[in-house]
C-alpha positions as CSV (number, residue, x, y, z in Angstrom):
1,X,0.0,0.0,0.0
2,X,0.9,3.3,-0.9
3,X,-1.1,6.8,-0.4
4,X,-0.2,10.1,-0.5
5,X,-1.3,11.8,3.0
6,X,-3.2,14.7,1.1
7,X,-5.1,12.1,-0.4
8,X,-6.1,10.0,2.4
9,X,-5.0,6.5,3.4
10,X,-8.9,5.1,2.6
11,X,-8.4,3.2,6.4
12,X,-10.6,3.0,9.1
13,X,-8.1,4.7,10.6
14,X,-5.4,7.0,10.4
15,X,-2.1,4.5,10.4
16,X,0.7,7.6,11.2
17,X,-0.6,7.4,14.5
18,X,1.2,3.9,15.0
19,X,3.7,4.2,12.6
20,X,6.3,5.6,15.0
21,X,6.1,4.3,18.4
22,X,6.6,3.6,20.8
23,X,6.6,7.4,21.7
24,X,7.5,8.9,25.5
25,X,5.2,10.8,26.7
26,X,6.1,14.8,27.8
27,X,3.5,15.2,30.9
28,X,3.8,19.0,30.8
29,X,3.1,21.0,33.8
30,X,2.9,25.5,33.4
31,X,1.7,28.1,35.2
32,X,0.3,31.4,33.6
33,X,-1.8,34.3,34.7
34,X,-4.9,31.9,34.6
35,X,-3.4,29.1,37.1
36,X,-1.7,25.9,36.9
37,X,-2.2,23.4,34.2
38,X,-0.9,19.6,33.6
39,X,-1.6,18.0,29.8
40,X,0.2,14.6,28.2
41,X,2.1,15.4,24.5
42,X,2.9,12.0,23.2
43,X,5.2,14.1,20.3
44,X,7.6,14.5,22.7
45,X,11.8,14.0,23.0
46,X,15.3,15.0,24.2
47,X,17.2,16.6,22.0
48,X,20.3,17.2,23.0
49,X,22.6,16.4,26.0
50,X,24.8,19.4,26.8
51,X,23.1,21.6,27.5
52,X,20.5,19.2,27.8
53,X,17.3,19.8,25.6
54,X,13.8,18.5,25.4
55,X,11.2,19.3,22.6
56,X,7.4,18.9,22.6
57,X,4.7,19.2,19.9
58,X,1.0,20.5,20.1
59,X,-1.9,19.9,17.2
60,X,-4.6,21.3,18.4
61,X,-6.7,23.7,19.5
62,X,-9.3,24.9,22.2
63,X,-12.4,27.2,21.6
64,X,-10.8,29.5,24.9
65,X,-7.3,29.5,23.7
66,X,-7.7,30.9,20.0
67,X,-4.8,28.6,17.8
68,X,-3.2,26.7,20.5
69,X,-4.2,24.8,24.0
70,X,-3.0,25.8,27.3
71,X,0.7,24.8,27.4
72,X,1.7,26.6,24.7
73,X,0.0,29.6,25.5
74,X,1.0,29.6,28.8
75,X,4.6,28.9,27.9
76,X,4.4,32.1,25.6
77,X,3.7,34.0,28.9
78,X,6.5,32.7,30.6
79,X,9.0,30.7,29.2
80,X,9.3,28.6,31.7
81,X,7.2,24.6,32.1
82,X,8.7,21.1,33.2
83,X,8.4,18.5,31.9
84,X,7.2,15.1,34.3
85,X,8.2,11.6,33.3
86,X,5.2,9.0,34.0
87,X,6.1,5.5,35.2
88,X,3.3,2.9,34.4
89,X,1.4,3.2,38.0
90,X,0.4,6.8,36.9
91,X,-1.2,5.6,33.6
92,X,-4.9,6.5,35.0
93,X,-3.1,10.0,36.3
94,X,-1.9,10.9,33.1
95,X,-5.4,9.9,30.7
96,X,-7.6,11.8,33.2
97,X,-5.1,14.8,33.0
98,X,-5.3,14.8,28.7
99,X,-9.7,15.6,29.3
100,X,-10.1,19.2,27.5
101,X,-10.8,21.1,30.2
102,X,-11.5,24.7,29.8
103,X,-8.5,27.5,30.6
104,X,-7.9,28.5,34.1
105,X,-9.4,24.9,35.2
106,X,-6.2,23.2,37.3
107,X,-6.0,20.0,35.9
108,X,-3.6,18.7,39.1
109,X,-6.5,19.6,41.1
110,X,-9.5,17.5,38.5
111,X,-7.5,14.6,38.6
112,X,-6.6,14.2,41.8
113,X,-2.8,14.8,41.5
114,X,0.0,16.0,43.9
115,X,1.7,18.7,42.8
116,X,5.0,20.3,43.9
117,X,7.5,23.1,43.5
118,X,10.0,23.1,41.2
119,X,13.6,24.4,42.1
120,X,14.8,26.8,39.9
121,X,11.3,27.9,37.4
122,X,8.0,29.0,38.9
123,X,5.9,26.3,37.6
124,X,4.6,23.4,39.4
125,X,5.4,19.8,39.0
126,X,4.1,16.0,39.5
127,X,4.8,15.3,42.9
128,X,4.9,11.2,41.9
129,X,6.4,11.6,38.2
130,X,9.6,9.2,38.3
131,X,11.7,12.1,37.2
132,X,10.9,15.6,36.5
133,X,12.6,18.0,33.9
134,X,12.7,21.7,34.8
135,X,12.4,24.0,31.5
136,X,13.4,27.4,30.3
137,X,12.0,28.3,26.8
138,X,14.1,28.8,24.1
139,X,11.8,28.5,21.2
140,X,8.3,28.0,20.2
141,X,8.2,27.2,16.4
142,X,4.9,27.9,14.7
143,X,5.1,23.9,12.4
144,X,3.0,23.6,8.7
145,X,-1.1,22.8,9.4
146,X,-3.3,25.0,11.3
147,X,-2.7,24.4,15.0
148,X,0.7,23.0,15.1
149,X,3.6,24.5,17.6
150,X,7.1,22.7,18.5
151,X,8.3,24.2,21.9
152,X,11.9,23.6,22.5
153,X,13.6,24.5,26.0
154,X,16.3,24.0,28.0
155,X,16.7,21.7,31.1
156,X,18.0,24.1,33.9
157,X,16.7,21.1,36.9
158,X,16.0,17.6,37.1
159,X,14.1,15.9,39.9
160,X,14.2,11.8,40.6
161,X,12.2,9.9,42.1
162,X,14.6,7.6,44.8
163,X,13.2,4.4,43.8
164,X,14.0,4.8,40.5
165,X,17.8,4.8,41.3
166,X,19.2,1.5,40.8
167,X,23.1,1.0,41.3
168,X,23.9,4.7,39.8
169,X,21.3,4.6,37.3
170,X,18.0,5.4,36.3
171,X,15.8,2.6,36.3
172,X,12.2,2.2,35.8
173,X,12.3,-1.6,34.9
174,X,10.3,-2.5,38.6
175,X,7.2,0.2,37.1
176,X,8.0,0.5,33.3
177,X,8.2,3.3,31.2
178,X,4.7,4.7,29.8
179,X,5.1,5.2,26.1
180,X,2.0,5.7,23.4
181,X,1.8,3.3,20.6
182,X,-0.9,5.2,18.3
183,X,-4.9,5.1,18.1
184,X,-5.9,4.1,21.6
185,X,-3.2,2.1,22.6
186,X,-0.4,2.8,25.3
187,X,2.3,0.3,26.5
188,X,4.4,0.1,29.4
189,X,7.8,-0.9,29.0
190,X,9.7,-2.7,31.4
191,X,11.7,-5.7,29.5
192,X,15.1,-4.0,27.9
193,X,18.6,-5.3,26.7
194,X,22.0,-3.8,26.0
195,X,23.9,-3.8,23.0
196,X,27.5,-2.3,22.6
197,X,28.2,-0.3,19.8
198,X,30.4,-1.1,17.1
C-alpha cells in the first residue's frame, strides 16, 4: 500500500498514529496568569545532551485559547514549564489529565494529582512523576497545518524519584516506562537489553 497523505489512506483509521512508536510521553506542567495546568504530548523527545534539551509538539486547539491549548499559551507568557516523566502506576493519572478542560481549570486539582514546587522555574510539578525536567524556553516554532507549535527548551533542573535509582542509574524496569503506541493504545515498557556499539 501506498497513499499520499493529502489524499487519504482510505483506512478506518489513520495508520501515522502507530507508525512511530513507541513514543514517551512529555507530561507538561505550566503556570500562567490563569493558574496551573498539567496535559500529556505523546510528540515529545530530548534533543540534546549538553546543555541538555527536550522538545514537545501540540496539534490542536481549544475554543478559549484561539490557535493553541493551554501549554503553549501559557509557555508564551513565561518561558518557563517542566516536563514530568510517568512510570506505568500513573497511567490512570496521566489519561484523566489529557480531558479538555476549559482554561484557568487546574488539571492537578481534576485529577486528583499531587503537585509540587520546582527548584529553579515558577511552575509546578508531579509530585509522583519518576523524574521531572525543569524547563526554560528557548523557542516555540509555529510547524505547517493549522494548529501545530514545536516548543523547544532548556533543562535548567531535574528531579528523581529515589526508587527509581538502581546501582547509579535510572531505572524504571520494577514500574515501566509509559510510552503511546498510536490510536488508543499505550504500552508500558519494562523488558530491555543492552547492546555495545560497534
Amino acid at each position: 500500500m501506498f497513499y499520499r497523505p493529502e489524499n487519504g489512506h482510505g483506512l478506518p483509521h489513520n495508520p501515522l498514529n502507530a507508525i512511530v512508536a513507541p513514543r514517551p510521553i512529555g507530561w507538561i506542567s505550566t503556570r500562567g496568569r490563569m493558574g496551573d495546568n498539567l496535559a500529556p504530548y505523546s510528540f515529545f523527545n530530548l534533543t540534546a545532551y549538553v546543555p541538555p534539551q527536550v522538545m514537545f509538539a501540540s496539534t490542536s486547539t481549544k475554543s478559549d485559547r484561539p490557535g493553541t491549548k493551554d501549554s503553549v499559551a501559557q509557555i508564551a507568557e513565561t518561558r518557563v514549564f517542566c516536563v514530568n516523566i510517568a512510570d506505568g502506576p500513573l497511567k490512570d493519572q496521566v489519561n484523566a489529565s489529557s480531558a479538555p478542560l476549559p482554561a484557568g481549570v487546574n488539571e492537578f486539582e481534576a485529577a486528583g494529582i499531587e503537585a509540587a514546587g520546582c527548584q529553579t522555574i515558577d511552575c509546578p510539578r508531579v509530585a509522583g512523576a519518576a523524574a521531572a525536567l525543569e524547563c526554560r524556553a528557548t523557542r516555540i516554532l509555529r510547524l505547517a497545518g493549522e494548529a501545530n507549535f514545536m516548543v523547544l527548551g532548556v533543562v535548567t533542573g531535574i528531579h528523581l524519584r529515589e526508587d527509581c535509582l538502581k546501582d547509579g542509574r535510572f531505572d524504571l524496569h520494577a514500574t515501566g516506562w509509559l510510552s503511546r503506541m498510536g490510536y488508543k493504545d499505550y504500552t508500558i515498557t519494562n523488558e530491555t537489553f543492552e547492546m555495545e556499539r560497534p
